[in-house]
Structure formats: structure tokens, C-alpha cells
C-alpha positions as CSV (number, residue, x, y, z in Angstrom):
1,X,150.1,172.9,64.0
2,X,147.8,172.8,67.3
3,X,144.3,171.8,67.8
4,X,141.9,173.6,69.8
5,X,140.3,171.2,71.9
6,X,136.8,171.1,71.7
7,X,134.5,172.2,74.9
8,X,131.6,174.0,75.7
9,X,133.8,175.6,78.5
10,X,135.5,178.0,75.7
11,X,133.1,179.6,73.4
12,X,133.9,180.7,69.9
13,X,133.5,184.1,69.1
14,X,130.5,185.4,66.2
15,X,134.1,186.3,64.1
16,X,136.4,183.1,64.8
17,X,135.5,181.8,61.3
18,X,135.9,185.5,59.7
19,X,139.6,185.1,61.7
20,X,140.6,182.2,60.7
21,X,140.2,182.9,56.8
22,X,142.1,186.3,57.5
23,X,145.3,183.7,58.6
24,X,145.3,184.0,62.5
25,X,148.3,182.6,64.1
26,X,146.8,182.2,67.8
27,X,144.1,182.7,70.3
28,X,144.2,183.4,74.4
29,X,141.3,182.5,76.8
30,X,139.5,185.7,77.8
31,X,135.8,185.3,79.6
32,X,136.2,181.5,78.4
33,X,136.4,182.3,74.9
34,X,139.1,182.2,72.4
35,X,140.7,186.2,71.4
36,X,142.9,186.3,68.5
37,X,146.1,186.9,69.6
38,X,148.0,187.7,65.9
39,X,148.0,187.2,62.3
40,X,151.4,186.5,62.0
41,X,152.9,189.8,60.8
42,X,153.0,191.9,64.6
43,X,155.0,194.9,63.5
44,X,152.8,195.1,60.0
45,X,149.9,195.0,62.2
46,X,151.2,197.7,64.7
47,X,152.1,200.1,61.7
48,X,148.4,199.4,60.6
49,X,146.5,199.7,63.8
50,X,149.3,203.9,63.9
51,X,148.8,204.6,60.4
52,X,145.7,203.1,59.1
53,X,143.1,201.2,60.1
54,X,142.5,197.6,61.2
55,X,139.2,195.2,62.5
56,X,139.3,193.2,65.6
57,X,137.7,190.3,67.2
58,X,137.2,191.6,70.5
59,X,133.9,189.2,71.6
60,X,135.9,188.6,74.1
61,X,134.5,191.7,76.1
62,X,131.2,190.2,77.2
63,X,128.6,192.3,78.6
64,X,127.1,192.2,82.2
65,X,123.2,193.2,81.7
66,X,121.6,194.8,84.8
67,X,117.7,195.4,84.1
68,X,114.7,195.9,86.2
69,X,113.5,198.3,89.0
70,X,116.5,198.2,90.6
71,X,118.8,198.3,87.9
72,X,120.4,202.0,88.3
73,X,120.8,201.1,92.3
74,X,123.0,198.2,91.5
75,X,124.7,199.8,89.1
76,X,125.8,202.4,91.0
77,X,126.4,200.2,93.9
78,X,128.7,198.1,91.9
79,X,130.8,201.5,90.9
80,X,133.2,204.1,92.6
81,X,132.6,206.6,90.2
82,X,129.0,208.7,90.6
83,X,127.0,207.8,87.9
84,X,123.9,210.0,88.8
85,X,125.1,212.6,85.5
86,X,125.1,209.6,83.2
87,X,122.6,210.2,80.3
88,X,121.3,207.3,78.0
89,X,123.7,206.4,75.2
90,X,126.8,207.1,77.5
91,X,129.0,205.2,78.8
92,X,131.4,205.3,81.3
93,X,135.2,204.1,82.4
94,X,134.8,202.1,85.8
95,X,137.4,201.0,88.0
96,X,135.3,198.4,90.0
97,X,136.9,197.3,93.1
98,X,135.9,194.5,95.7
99,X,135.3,195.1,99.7
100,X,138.8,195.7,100.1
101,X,139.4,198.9,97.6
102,X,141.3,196.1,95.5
103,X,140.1,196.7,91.3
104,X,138.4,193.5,89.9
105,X,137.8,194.7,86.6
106,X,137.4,197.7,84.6
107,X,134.7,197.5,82.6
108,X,133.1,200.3,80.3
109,X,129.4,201.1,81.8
110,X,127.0,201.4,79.1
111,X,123.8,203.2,80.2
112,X,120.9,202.0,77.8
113,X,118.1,203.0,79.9
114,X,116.9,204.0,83.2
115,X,116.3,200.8,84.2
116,X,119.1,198.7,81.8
117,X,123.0,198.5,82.0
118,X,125.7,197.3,80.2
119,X,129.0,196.6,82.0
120,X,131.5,195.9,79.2
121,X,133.8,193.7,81.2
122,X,137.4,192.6,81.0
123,X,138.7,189.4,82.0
124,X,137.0,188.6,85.1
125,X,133.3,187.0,86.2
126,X,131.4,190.0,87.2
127,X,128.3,188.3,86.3
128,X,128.3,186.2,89.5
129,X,129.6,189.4,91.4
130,X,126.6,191.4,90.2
131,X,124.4,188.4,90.9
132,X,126.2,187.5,94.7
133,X,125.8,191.7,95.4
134,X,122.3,191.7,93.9
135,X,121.0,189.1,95.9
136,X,122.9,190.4,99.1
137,X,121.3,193.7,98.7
138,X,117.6,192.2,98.0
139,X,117.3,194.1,94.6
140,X,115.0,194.0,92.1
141,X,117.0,193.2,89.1
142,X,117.7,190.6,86.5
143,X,121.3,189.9,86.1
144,X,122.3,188.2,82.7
145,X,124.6,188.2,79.7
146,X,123.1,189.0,76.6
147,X,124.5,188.1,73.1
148,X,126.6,190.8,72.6
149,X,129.6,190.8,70.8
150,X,131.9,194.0,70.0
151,X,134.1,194.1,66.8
152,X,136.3,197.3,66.7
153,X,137.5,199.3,64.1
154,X,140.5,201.3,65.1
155,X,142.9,203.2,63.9
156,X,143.5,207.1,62.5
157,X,141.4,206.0,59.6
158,X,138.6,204.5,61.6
159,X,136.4,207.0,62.0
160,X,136.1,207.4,57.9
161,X,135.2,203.3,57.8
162,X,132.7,203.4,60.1
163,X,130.7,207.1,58.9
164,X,130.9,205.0,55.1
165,X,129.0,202.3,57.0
166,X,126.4,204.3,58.9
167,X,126.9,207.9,57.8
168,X,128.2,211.3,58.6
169,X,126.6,211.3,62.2
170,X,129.5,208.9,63.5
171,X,131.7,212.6,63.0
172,X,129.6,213.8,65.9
173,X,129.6,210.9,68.3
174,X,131.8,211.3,71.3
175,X,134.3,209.4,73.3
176,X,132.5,206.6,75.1
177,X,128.9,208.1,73.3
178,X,126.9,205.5,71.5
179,X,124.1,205.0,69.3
180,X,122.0,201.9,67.8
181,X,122.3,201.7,64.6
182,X,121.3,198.8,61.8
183,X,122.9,197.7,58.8
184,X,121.3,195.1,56.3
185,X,118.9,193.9,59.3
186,X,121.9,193.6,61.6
187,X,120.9,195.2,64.9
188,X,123.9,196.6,66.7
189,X,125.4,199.7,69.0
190,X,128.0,202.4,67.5
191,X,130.1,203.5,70.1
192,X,133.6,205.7,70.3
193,X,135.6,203.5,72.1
194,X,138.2,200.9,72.1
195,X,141.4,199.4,73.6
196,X,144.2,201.9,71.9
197,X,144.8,205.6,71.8
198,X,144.6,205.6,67.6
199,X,141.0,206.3,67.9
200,X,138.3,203.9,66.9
201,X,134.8,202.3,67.1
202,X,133.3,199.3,68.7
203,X,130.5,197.6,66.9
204,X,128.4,195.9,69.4
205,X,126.7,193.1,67.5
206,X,123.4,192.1,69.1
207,X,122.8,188.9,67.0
208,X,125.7,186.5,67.0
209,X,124.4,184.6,64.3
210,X,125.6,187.6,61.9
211,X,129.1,187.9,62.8
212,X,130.7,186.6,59.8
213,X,128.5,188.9,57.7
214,X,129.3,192.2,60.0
215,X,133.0,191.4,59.5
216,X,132.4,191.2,55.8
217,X,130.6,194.8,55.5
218,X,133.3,196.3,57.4
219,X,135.9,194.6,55.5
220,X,134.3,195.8,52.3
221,X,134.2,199.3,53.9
222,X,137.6,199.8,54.5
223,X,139.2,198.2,51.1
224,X,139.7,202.2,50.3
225,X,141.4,202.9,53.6
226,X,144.0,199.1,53.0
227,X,142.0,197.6,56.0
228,X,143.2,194.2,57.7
229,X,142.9,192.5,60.7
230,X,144.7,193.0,63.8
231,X,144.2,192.4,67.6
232,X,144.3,195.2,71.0
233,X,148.2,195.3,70.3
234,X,150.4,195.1,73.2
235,X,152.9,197.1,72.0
236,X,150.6,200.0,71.0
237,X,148.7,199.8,74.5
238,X,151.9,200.1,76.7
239,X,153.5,202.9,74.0
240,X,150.2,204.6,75.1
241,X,150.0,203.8,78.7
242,X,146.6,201.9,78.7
243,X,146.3,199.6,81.5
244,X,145.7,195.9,81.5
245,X,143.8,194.4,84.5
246,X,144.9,191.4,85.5
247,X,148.1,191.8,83.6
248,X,149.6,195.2,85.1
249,X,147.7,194.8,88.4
250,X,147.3,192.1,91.4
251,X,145.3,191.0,94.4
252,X,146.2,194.1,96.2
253,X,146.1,196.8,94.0
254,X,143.8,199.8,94.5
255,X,142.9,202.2,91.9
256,X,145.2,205.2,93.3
257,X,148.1,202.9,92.4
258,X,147.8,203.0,88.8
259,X,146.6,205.7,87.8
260,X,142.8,205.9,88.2
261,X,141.7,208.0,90.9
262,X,140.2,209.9,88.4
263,X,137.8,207.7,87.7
264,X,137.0,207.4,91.7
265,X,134.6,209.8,93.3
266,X,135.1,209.3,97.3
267,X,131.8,210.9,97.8
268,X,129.3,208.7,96.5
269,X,127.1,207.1,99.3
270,X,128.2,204.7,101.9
271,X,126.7,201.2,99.9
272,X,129.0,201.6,97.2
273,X,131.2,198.6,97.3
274,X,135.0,199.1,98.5
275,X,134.5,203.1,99.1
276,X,135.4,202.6,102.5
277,X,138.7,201.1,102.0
278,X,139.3,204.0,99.4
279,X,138.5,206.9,101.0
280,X,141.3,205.3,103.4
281,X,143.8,204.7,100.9
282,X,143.3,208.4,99.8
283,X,143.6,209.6,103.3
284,X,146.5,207.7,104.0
285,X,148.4,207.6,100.7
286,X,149.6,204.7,98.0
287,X,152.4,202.7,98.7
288,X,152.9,201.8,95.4
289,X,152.6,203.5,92.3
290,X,152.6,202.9,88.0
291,X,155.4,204.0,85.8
292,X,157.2,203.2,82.9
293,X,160.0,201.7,82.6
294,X,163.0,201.7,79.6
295,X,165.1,199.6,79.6
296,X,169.1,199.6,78.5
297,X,170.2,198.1,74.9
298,X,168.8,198.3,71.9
299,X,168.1,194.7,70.7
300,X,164.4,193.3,71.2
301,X,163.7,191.0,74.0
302,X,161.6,188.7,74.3
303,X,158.0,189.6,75.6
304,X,157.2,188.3,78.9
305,X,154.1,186.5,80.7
306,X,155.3,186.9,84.4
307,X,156.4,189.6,86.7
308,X,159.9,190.2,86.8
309,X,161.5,191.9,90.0
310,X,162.9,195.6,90.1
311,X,165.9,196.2,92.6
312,X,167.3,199.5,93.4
313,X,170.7,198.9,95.4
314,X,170.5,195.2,95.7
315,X,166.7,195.6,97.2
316,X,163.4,194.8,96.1
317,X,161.3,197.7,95.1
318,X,158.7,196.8,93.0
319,X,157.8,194.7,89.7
320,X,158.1,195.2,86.0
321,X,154.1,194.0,85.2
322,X,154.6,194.0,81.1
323,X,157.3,194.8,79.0
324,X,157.4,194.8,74.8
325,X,159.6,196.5,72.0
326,X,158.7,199.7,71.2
327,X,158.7,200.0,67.3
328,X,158.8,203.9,67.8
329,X,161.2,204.1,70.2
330,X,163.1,201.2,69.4
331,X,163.9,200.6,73.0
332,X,162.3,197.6,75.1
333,X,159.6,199.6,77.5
334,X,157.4,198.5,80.4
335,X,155.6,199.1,83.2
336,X,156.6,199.5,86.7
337,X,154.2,198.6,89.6
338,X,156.9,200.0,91.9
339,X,157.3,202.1,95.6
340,X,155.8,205.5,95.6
341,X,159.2,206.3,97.1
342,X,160.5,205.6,94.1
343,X,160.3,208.3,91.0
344,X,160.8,209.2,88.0
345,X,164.2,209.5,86.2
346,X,165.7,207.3,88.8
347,X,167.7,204.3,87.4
348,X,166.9,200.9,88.7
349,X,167.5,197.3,87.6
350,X,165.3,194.3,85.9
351,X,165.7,190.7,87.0
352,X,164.8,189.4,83.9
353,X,165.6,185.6,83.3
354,X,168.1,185.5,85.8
355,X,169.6,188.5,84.4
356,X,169.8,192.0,86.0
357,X,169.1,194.7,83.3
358,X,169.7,198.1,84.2
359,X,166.6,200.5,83.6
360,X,165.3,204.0,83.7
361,X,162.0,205.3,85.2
362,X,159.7,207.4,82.9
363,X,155.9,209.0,83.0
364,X,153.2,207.7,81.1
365,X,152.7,207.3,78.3
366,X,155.6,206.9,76.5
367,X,154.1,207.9,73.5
């Protein structure tokens, strides 16, 4: 037994009382609140999120509200990626860097309005970012969080949950497309989206006083489809090679190095924050890049919560940033923040709890 100690300094999700009668084992602090971290079964739940469907508690992912005059100005100041195309109802994936080209976050940008943002933020403050760059630039905006909490639904069998819920126009909404939408008086946002390549929805509840009654509705829902509750799953995010910021990247890593260059367009204008630095990264070429990494044997180690060393000939070539079984490949996997003179199909070794590990280099994703 533990005991969460109370503080106003870590919030409590609109779900945490839906969690905690669904049996979860644990929580992490994320944006100073609690995420479920398990509900004590993790390979029933991975089977579940691949095969079926499950509901998460992802609250976790506060929103960063830009409004006012100035709003769509900030908003693209605060982002590498050109947002001018961006229609209401759309969001966008944002790799959103600091002065130095280095990623602080990367948020989903949900356009509400001309004049109103969301920026769906992993774990990092970007609401004093938004409010330091705001007030550096002399805009006109106001710079808040609003109560916002998302609950996702994902899996293969998601999508027939969530159109039971709101109807058949959830078929035609697209990746990252969202809608408003109400159910028994609770106001929310539909949107295609969420942390695994199973395919889901995020429910972004706009009244976190009806949490434990959303959670309710979609349980009900998905009875047909064996719902049950789950969490983003580590093992299905690094199967599918979906990046964790903060956990797969450091205070030096630029976009180019893992992966999301796509998501940077080097000709926005000058005021966007960090273009500077990338357009010199692009010009000059990473010095590190992601891959995956599989390591030898075939008996399950033990997840890990620090960086372990990669080595090729005795020397230091880059880091193993997050490593898991792979129930589907039934091989421990990874990533590799690692020399971009290093490649693919080269073996290399793990220094793993004072152990070296011999270890193979692989694209992304692995599944």
C-alpha cells in the first residue's frame, strides 16, 4: 500500500475516482497531476489496447489556450511548422523548439477559431513560455489553461465506441479533425487522435465536474466491444515508433534528430522561435540520429527509467533512451538516440546495469 500525499501542487484528474474503482495499480506526475500508470494486468492491457479497445485517463495533457487579436500571431510564432493552411476544427502535430532549435514539447495544435488555440501539451510548462514570448513580443492575447480534460478511446475497435456515442459522422472525421459535440449536457470536443498507432479518439471534456459520468457513458458504450481501461502503453508506443519527449529526447536535441523534420517548415518567417538554429542544423546536418534498437536473448528485462550507454568497439556512440519487451516480437526493443555515423543493421552493445548486452540496429517502427 502507498498513500498519495495530499497537495494542491498535484491535481487530480476529472477520472481519478472512475480509475481507482477500475483497480489502478499506480500513477506518474505529468503537468503536476497524477496519470495512471497500470491496472495491474500490462500484457492483458497491451492485447486490449491491439485487438480491442480500451479508455484512458489522459487529463494529463492540459491545454495551452491562446485567444484574442493576436492569438494566430502567437501561435504561429510559437511553431516551426506553417500553420497559415490550418482550417478551424484542425489540428496539427508541433515539434516546438526553444531559441536554440532544441524541442520543448510536442504538443497537438488545435485551431478553434481565428482568434483561439489549443496547444495540447506534453509534459512541459508551455503556459509560462506562451506567456514569457507573449509579453516579449507585446501581443494582444490572453494566455490561460482552460478546464480541459481528454479521455481517449483507442484501439481497432474505437472508432465503433465512439460513432455509438455520437453517431455515424465520427466514420468521416479525420486524423487530427475535430468536432464539438454534446452528450447528456456534457459539452466536449471529438477528435481522431491519440498516443498509439491502433487508432482512436480523444474526448476533450470541457466541464471537469462530469468526468466520472463521461467515463461511465463510454464504459457503457463499449460493453459490446469487452472495453477496459488501460493507459498510453509503453510497449505499444515504442513497437510503433511514437516518440516520448522528455523521455527519448534531451536538452540538446533538435527535431532533425528524431525524426521530425517533417513537421518543420524552414520557411516560415524570421520571428518564429528557434528557426534560425534549424535552418542551420538542416544546412549543416544532424549529428545524431533515432533508431531502434533489438537487443540479444529472449528473456524480458526489466524496463528502464535512465539512459543506458551504447558502445561500438569499446567507444561511446550514443544512448539507449527507452527500452521494453515486445509482446509481438518477443525480443526486448528500444530506442537509440545514437551517431548519424552510425546505421542501420550495425551491431552494437548496451551498458545495461553494469552489463554489456550485445544489440542490433533497426528502422522504425518495429511494428
Amino acid at each position: 500500500m502507498f498513500e498519495i500525499t495530499p497537495t494542491t501542487r498535484l491535481r487530480r484528474s476529472p477520472f481519478f475516482e472512475a480509475t481507482v474503482r477500475e483497480g489502478v495499480k499506480g500513477f506518474l506526475p505529468y503537468n503536476q497531476m497524477l496519470m495512471p500508470t497500470g491496472y495491474g494486468h500490462p500484457e492483458d492491457e497491451y492485447w486490449r489496447l491491439i485487438n480491442g479497445v480500451a479508455v484512458w485517463d489522459v487529463a494529463v495533457e492540459r491545454q495551452v489556450e491562446i485567444s484574442g487579436p493576436d492569438a494566430e500571431k502567437l501561435a504561429q510564432i510559437l511553431s516551426p511548422r506553417n500553420l497559415s493552411k490550418c482550417a478551424e476544427n484542425q489540428g496539427k502535430y508541433i515539434a516546438l523548439c526553444d531559441h536554440n532549435g532544441t524541442i520543448i514539447n510536442d504538443p497537438i495544435l488545435l485551431k478553434l477559431a481565428e482568434d483561439r488555440y489549443w496547444f495540447s501539451i506534453a509534459d512541459s510548462n508551455i503556459l509560462f513560455w506562451a506567456r514569457a514570448i507573449a509579453s516579449e513580443r507585446r501581443l494582444i492575447v490572453d494566455v490561460s489553461e482552460p478546464d480541459v480534460s481528454p479521455l481517449a478511446v483507442q484501439g481497432p475497435k474505437a472508432e465503433a465506441v465512439v460513432a455509438d456515442i455520437f453517431g455515424d459522422w465520427v466514420h468521416d472525421l479525420k486524423y487530427f479533425w475535430f468536432r464539438e459535440a454534446e452528450i447528456d449536457g456534457i459539452p466536449m470536443k471529438v477528435a481522431r487522435s491519440g498516443w498509439s498507432k491502433q487508432g482512436g479518439f480523444e474526448l476533450y471534456l470541457m466541464d471537469g465536474s462530469r468526468g466520472n459520468e463521461l467515463w461511465n457513458i463510454v464504459k457503457e458504450a463499449g460493453k459490446p466491444y469487452d472495453i477496459g481501461p488501460g493507459n498510453p502503453n509503453m510497449c505499444e508506443r515504442i513497437e510503433s515508433g511514437l516518440l516520448s519527449w522528455g523521455s527519448d529526447t534531451d536538452d540538446e536535441t533538435n527535431p532533425f534528430e528524431i525524426g521530425l523534420g517533417k513537421y518543420v517548415d524552414l520557411d516560415v518567417g524570421d520571428d518564429v522561435i528557434g528557426i534560425a538554429k534549424l535552418r542551420k542544423f538542416k544546412e549543416d546536418g544532424i549529428k545524431r540520429h533515432q533508431l531502434g534498437i533489438i537487443l540479444n536473448g529472449e528473456e524480458p528485462l526489466a524496463s528502464h527509467s535512465i539512459w543506458y550507454d551504447i558502445h561500438l568497439n569499446g567507444t561511446k556512440v550514443g544512448d539507449m533512451t527507452n527500452g521494453v519487451w515486445s509482446y509481438r516480437l518477443k525480443r526486448n526493443i528500444g530506442y537509440a538516440l545514437i551517431s548519424s555515423q552510425i546505421n542501420v543493421g550495425q551491431n552494437v552493445e548496451v551498458c545495461k546495469d553494469g552489463q554489456m548486452i550485445e544489440a542490433s540496429l533497426c528502422n522504425l517502427p518495429f511494428c
